[in-house]
C-alpha positions as CSV (number, residue, x, y, z in Angstrom):
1,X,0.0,0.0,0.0
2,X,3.1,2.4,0.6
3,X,3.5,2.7,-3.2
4,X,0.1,4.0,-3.0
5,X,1.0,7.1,-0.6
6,X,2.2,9.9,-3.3
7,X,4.2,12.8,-1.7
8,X,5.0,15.6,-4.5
9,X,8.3,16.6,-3.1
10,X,11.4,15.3,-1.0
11,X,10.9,17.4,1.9
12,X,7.5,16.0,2.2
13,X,8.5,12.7,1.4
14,X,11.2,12.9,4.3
15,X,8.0,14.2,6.3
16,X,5.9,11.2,5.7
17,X,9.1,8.6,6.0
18,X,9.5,9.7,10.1
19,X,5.3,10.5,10.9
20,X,4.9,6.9,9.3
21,X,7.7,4.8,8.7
22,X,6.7,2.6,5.3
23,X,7.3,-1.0,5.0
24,X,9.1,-0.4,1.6
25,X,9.0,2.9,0.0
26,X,6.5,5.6,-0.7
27,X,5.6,7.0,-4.0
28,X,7.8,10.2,-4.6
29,X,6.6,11.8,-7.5
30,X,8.6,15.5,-8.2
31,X,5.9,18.1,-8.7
32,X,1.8,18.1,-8.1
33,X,0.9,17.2,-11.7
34,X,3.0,14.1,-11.8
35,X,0.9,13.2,-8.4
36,X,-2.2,13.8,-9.9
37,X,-1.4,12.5,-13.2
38,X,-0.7,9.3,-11.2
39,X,-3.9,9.1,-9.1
40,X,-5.9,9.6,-13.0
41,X,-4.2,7.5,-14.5
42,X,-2.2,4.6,-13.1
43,X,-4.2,4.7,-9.6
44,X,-7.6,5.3,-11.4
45,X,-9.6,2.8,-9.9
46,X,-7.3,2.0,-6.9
47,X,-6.9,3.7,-3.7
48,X,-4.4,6.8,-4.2
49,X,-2.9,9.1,-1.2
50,X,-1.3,12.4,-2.8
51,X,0.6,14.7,-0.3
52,X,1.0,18.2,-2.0
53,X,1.9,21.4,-0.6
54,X,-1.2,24.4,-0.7
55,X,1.4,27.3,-1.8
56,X,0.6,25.2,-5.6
57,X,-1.3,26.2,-8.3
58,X,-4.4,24.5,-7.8
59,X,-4.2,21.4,-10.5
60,X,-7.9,20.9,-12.2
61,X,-8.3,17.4,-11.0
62,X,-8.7,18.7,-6.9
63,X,-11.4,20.7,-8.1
64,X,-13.4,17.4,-8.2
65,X,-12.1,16.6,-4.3
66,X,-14.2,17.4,-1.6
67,X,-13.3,19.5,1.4
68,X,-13.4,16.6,4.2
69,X,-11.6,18.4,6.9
70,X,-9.7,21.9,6.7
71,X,-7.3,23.4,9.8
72,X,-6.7,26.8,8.9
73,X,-3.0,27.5,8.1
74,X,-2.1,23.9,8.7
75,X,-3.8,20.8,7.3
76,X,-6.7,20.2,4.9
77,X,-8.0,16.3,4.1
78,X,-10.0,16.3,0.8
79,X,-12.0,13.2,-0.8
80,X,-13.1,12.2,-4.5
81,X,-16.7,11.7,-4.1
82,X,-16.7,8.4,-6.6
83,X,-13.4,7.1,-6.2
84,X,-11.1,6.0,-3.1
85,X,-8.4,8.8,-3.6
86,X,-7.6,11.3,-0.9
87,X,-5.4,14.4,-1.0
88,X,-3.7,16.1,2.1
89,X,-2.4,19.7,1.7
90,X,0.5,20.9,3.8
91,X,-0.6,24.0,4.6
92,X,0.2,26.8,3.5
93,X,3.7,25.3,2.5
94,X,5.8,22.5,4.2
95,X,8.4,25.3,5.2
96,X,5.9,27.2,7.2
97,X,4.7,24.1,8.1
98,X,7.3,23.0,9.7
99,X,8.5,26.1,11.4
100,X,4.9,26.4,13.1
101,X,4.4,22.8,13.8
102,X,8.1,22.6,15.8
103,X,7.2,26.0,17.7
104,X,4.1,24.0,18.8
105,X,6.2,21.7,20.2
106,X,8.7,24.0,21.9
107,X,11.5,23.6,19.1
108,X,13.3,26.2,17.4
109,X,14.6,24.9,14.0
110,X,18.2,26.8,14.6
111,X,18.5,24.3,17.5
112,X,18.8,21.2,14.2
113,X,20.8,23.6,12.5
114,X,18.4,24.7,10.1
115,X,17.2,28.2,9.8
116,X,13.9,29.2,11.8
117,X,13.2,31.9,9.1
118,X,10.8,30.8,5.9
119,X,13.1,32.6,3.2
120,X,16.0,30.8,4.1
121,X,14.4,27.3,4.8
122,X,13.0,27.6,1.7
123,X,16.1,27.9,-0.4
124,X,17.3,24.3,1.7
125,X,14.4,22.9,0.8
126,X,13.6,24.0,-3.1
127,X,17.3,23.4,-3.8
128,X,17.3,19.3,-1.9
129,X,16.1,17.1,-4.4
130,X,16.8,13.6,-2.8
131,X,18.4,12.4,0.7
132,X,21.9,11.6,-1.6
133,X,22.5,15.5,-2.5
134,X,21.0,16.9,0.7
135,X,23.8,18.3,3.2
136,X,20.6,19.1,5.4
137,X,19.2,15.4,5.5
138,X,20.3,14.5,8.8
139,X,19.3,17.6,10.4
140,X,15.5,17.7,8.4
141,X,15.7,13.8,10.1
142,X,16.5,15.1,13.6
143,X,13.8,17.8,13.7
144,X,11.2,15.1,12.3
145,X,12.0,12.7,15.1
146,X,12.3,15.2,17.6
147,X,8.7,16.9,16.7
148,X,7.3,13.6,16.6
149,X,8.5,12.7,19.7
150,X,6.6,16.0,21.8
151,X,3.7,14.8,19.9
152,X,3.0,18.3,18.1
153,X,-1.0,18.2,17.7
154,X,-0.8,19.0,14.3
155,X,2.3,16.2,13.8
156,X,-0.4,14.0,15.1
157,X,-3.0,14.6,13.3
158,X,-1.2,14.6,9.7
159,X,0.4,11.2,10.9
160,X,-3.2,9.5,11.8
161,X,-4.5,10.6,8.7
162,X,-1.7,8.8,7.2
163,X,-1.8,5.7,9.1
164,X,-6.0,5.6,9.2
165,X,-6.1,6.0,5.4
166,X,-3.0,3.5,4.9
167,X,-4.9,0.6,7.1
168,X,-8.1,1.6,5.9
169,X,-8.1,2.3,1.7
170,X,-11.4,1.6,1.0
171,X,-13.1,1.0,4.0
172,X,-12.5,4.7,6.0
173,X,-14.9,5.6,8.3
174,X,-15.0,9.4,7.1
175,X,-17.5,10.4,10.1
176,X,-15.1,8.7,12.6
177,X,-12.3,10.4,10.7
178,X,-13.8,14.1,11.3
179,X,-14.7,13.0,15.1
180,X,-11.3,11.9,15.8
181,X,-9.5,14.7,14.2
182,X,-12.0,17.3,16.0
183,X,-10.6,15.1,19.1
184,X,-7.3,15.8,18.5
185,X,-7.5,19.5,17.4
186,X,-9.5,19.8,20.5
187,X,-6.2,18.5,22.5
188,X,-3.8,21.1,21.4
């Protein structure tokens, strides 16, 4: 089922690798329209899992998704109404992303040497194409495990998604989904 999980980018690959660890190897696919070309095509009629950043131009396929659950600024969980493929948007982009979910958990990126400033995270990240040619690999690692680790509500509820959707791909309870998510937003 991990080749079914489809994150757009390395960093969010990276991401997905620590909140759940596959049993092989996710999906990377470099870019959103190469995940969605993917889900129409290859995954058509299959269960498909894209992970794409919001700061994207929105690809015409998603306009067929709907809204399931939205956290302002943080998270969004969208559903094709006929077929079992889901989206999750990293919201607004996995840099800010990151920098707001560690500061919910006390952290301070600088502290993994990586810069706690989205300009200059940004350049690390846009410019790191796999974990071979990524001087930054070990430290993007660190922080992962470390924000994991202090359960950061939002970590949490990005990596039950994950793992819900993963052990369920065509049976998911979408109402317990919502309840359990409202659970855990209501936690932090």
């Amino acid at each position: 089922m991990d080749l079914h999980i489809i994150p757009e980018c390395y960093i969010d690959t990276k991401l997905l690798k620590i909140a759940v660890p596959p049993k092989g190897r996710y999906n990377h696919q470099k870019g959103c329209p190469n995940v969605m070309k993917l889900m129409q095509e290859k995954l058509r009629s299959d269960f498909a899992l894209g992970i794409i950043d919001k700061d994207k131009v929105i690809m015409k396929y998603v306009e067929e998704f709907n809204d399931i659950i939205h956290i302002p600024d943080k998270l969004q969980l969208l559903k094709h109404p006929h077929r079992h493929h889901y989206l999750i948007f990293i919201c607004p982009a996995p840099e800010k992303w990151m920098i707001a979910t560690a500061e919910d958990a006390g952290l301070s990126l600088t502290d993994f040497g990586l810069p706690h400033d989205f300009d200059k995270l940004s350049k690390i990240t846009k410019t790191s194409k796999s974990e071979n040619d990524d001087p930054y690999s070990a430290n993007f690692q660190q922080l992962f495990k470390e924000i994991k680790r202090k359960e950061s509500p939002y970590w949490m509820i990005f990596s039950f998604w994950i793992a819900y959707l993963k052990a369920n791909p065509y049976t998911a309870d979408i109402g317990w989904l919502i309840q359990e998510t409202e659970r855990l937003v209501g936690n932090s």
